[in-house]
N, C-alpha and C positions, 0 to 999 in steps of 0.2 A: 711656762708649764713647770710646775713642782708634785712634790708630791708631800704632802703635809704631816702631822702630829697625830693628826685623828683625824684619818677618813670619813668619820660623820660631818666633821665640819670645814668647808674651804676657806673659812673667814680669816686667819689668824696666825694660828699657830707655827712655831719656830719650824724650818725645814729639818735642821741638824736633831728634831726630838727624840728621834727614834735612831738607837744608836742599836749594833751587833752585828751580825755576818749575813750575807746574804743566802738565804733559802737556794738550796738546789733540788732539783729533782729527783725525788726520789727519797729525800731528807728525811720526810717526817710517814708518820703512818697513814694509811686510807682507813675511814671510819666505815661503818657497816651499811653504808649506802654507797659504797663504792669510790667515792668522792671525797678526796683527802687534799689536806690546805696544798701539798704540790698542786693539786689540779688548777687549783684556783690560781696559783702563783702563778704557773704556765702560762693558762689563756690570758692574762696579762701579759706577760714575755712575748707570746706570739702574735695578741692582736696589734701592743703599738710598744714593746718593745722595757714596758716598766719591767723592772725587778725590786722586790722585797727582803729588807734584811725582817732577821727573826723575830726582832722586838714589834714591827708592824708588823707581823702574821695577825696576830689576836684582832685589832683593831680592824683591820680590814675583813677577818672573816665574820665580826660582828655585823661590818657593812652589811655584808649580803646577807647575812642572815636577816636583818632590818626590812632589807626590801623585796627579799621572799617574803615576810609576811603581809609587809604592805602589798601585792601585789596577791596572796591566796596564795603561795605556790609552798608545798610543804615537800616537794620532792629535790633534791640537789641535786642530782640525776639530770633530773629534764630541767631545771633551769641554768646548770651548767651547758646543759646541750642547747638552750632554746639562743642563750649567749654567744656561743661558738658557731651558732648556723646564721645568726643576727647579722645584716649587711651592716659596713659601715656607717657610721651615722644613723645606728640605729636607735629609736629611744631609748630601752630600754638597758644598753650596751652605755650608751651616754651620762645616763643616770647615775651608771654604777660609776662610771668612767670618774666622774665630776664628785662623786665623795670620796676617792682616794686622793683626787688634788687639790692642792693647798697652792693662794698666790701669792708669794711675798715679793716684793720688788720696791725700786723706788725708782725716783729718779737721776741719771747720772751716776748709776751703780756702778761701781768699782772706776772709779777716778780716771787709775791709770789707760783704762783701753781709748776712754776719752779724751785724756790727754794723746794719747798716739794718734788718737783718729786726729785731730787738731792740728797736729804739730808734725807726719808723718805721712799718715796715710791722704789725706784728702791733699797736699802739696802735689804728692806724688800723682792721683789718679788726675788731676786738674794737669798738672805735667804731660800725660797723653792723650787725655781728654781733646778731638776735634774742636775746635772753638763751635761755640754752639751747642755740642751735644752733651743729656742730662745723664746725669749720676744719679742710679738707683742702688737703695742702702734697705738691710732684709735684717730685722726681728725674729730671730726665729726662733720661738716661744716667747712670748712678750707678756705673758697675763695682762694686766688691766690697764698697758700702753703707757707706763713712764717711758720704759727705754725708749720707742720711737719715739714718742713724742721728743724727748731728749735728742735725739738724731737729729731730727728737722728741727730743734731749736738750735743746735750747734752749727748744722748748714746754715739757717738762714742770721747767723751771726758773723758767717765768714763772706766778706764781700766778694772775693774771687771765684764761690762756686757761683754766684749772680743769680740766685735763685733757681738755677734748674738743675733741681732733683725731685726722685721721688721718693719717700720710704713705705714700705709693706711692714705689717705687722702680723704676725701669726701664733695662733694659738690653737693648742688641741679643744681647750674648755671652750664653748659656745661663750658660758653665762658670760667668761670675763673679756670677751670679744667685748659684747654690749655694751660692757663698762667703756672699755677702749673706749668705741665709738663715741658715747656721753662725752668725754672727754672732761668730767669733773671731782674735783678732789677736794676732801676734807682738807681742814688745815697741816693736821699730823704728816698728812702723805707727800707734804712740802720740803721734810727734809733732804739734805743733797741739795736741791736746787738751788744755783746762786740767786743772791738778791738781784741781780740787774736782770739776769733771765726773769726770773720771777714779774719784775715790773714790765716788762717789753711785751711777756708772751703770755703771760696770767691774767684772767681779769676777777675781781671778786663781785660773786652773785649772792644771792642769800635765798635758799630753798626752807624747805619744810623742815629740814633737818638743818639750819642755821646758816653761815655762812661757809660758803663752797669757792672753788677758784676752779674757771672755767678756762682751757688752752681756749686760744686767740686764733677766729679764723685762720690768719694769716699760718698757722702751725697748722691746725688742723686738716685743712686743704689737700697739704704736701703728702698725709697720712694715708696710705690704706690696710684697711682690717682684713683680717678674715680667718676661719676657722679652718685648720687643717691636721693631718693627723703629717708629721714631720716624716715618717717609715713608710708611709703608703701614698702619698700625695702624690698622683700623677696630672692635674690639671690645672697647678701652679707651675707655670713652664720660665718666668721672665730669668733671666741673668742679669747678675749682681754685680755691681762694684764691690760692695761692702757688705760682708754678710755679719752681725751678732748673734750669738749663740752660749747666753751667760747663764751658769748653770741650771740648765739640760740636761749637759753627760752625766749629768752626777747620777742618774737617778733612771739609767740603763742598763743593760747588762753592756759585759764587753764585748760582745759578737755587735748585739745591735748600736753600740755608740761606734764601733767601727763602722758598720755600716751607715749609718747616720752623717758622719762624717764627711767619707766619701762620694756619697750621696749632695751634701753641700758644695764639696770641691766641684761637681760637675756643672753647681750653681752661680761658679762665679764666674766671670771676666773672667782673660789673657789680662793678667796683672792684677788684678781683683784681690780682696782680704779680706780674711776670715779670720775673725776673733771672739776669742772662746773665756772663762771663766780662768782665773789665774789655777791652774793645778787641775784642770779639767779633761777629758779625754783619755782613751788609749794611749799607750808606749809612742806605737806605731804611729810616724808622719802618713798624713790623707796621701791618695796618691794625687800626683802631679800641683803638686807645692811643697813649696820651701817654707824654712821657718822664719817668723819675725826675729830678729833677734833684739829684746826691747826690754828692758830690767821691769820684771812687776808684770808682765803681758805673755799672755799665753796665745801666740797667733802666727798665721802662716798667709801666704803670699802664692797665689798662682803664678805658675810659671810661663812667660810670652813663650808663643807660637812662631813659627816664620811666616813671615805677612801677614799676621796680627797685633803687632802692634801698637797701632792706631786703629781703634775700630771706626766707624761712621756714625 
């Protein structure tokens, strides 16, 4: 999950486009319908925790302006109220949600966490690991499913996890759940990926829109999707060995990326790892983990339990 260039469009555009300070409450003036871009800033902060710097203010108050008309509503009043009373997951909440994000990703973004997970972390969790039991590894925000997919390509190239694990992929946006799921990519969206990964786990299809490369059962299998909001998600319960979370924080305020955080630490394993965007996050260490200490990685390590650890 990102937040993009131009709220009208998810397609594209650079994350870092919109560069200046972030909107506080209270900042700017209320216009003579009582409803002033705070407002609007707000019920973003409060429903899933985005914040706006000032050069996206405009852009996204065009948003809704856009879809007030699409929709008849000429009052900001009541469609700021009809939004704020909207349950989760609601369409119209959704709508607006999905033209402030933007998905950029690829796959085997940022090298190094990958090399740690490689060469570090998965030694390590195979180290306590009961013989037998599977290693689950969390996405969380994944837009259009390189990273996991890349997860379960990296597991099922190391012959000691012996194939059991699973990875989750999560995302606020519905549409690029979808995508996930498909599980197929332009050429362009190949970059990052190694050649031998590529031949192993790839296959190339040709659609309507020319030649596509489609993940390999055998990948996609290990994968599950699903659409959730990361600050409110109460019925995604499973614990984690491995959690990814690559820039996310960026694009929080800092109450809610602390929360956010913490919120994951409760996600992982007695010895479990969570790693994040290099320069990402709050000051403040999550509670109950420790840091990675790993040149290029910004990650942290749950700390064992007494008589936890070895789980079952």
């Amino acid at each position: 999950m990102t937040m993009g260039g131009n709220p009208a469009n998810t397609g594209g555009a650079a994350r870092e486009s919109w560069p200046g300070q972030d909107v506080r409450a209270g900042a700017r003036p209320r216009t003579r319908d009582g409803i002033g871009p705070q407002d609007w800033c707000s019920l973003f902060l409060r429903r899933c925790g985005l914040t706006f710097r000032d050069a996206q203010v405009p852009a996204m108050l065009r948003l809704i302006d856009n879809q007030m008309r699409a929709r008849g509503i000429t009052d900001p009043a009541a469609y700021h109220t009809l939004l704020s009373d909207e349950r989760e997951g609601g369409i119209e909440w959704n709508e607006l949600l999905e033209g402030v994000l933007n998905h950029e990703t690829s796959f085997f973004r940022h090298a190094a966490s990958f090399d740690a997970l490689r060469s570090i972390v998965l030694p390590d969790l195979l180290n306590q690991r009961v013989r037998g039991a599977y290693l689950s590894l969390w996405s969380a925000g994944c837009s259009t499913g390189q990273e996991p997919y890349s997860l379960a390509m990296l597991a099922l190239a190391e012959e000691d996890v012996a194939g059991r694990f699973t990875v989750w992929g999560s995302d606020v946006s519905r549409r690029v759940i979808e995508i996930a799921r498909r599980g197929r990519y332009l050429p362009r969206a190949l970059a990052g990926l190694p050649p031998a990964y590529q031949q192993r786990f790839l296959r190339e299809v040709r659609t309507e829109r020319g030649v596509e490369f489609e993940v390999v059962d055998a990948v996609r299998e290990r994968v599950r999707f699903m659409s959730i909001n990361l600050l409110t998600a109460t019925d995604f319960s499973p614990r984690h060995d491995v959690i990814f979370c690559h820039n996310v924080l960026i694009y929080f305020a800092p109450e809610a990326a602390t929360r956010l955080l913490n919120a994951l630490a409760t996600r992982l394993r007695p010895g479990g790892y969570l790693l994040l965007g290099p320069g990402e996050g709050p000051g403040d260490q999550p509670l109950g983990l420790e840091p990675l200490h790993v040149p290029g990685v910004r990650g942290f390590r749950r700390t064992r339990q007494a008589g936890t650890e070895r789980r079952p």
